[in-house]
N, C-alpha and C positions, 0 to 999 in steps of 0.2 A: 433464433439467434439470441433473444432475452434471455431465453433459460441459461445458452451456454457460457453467457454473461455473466451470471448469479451462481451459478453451480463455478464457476471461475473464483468465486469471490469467497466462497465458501473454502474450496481445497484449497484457497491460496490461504484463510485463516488458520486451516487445518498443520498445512504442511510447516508456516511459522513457529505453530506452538509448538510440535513436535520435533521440530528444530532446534528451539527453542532448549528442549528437555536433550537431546542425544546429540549424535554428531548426523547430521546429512549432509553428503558430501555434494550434492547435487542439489540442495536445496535453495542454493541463491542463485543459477539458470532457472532452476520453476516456478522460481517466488519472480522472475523476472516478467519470465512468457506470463505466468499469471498475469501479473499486473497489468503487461499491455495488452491483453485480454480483459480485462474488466473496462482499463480505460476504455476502449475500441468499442465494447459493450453493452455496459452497464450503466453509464454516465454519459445522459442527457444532457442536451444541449441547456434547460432548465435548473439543470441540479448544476452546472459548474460551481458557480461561487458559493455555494455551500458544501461542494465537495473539496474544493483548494482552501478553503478557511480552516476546514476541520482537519484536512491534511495538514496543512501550517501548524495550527496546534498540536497534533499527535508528533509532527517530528522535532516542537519545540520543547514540550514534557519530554520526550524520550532523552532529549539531552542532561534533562532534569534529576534522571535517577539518579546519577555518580552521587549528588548530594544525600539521600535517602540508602543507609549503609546498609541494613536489612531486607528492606523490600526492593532498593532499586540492584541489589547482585541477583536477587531471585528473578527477577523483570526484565533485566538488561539483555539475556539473549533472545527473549520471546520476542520486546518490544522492536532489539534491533532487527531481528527476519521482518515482523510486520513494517517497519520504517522503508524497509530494500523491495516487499510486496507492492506497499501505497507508493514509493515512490515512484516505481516505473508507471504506475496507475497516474498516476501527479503529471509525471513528463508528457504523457500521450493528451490527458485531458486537455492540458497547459498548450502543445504544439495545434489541438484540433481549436481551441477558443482563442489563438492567433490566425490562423489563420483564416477562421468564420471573422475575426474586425478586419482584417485584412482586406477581404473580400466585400465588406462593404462599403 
């Protein structure tokens, strides 16, 4: 199940870029399932707060680019798929490290 955690993390980077560059129509359902697949995955009970810290940043930059007229129109749609990727990854980590303090 690691692998299918990692190999999740990967087509999910895949499918944003190239999202990113065309049109995929179906590409924010699989940047979805991705995500809650990596979250469910890939992220350790260990790694949370450094996986939600870096998430918190990547979705506060990404808001960042409107300011940056060159590079953030070139960025804006790769970052936005990666933001819709992490963020279902975000939600799942987020609902499983509620419910681990919950529990104790």
């Amino acid at each position: 199940m690691e692998r299918v955690g990692k190999y999740a993390f990967i087509v999910g980077i895949v499918v944003a870029l190239i999202a990113g560059v065309t049109v995929v129509p179906w590409a924010p359902a699989a940047l979805a399932v991705l995500g809650v697949v990596v979250g469910l995955l890939n992220v350790a009970a260990e790694e949370t707060h450094g996986f939600l810290l870096a998430a918190i940043g990547l979705m506060m930059s990404a808001t960042a680019l409107d300011v940056m007229p060159a590079v953030g129109e070139a960025l804006a749609p790769f970052v936005g798929n990666l933001v819709a990727f992490i963020g279902a990854a975000v939600f799942v980590v987020a609902i499983k490290t509620l419910l681990e303090v919950a529990r104790d």
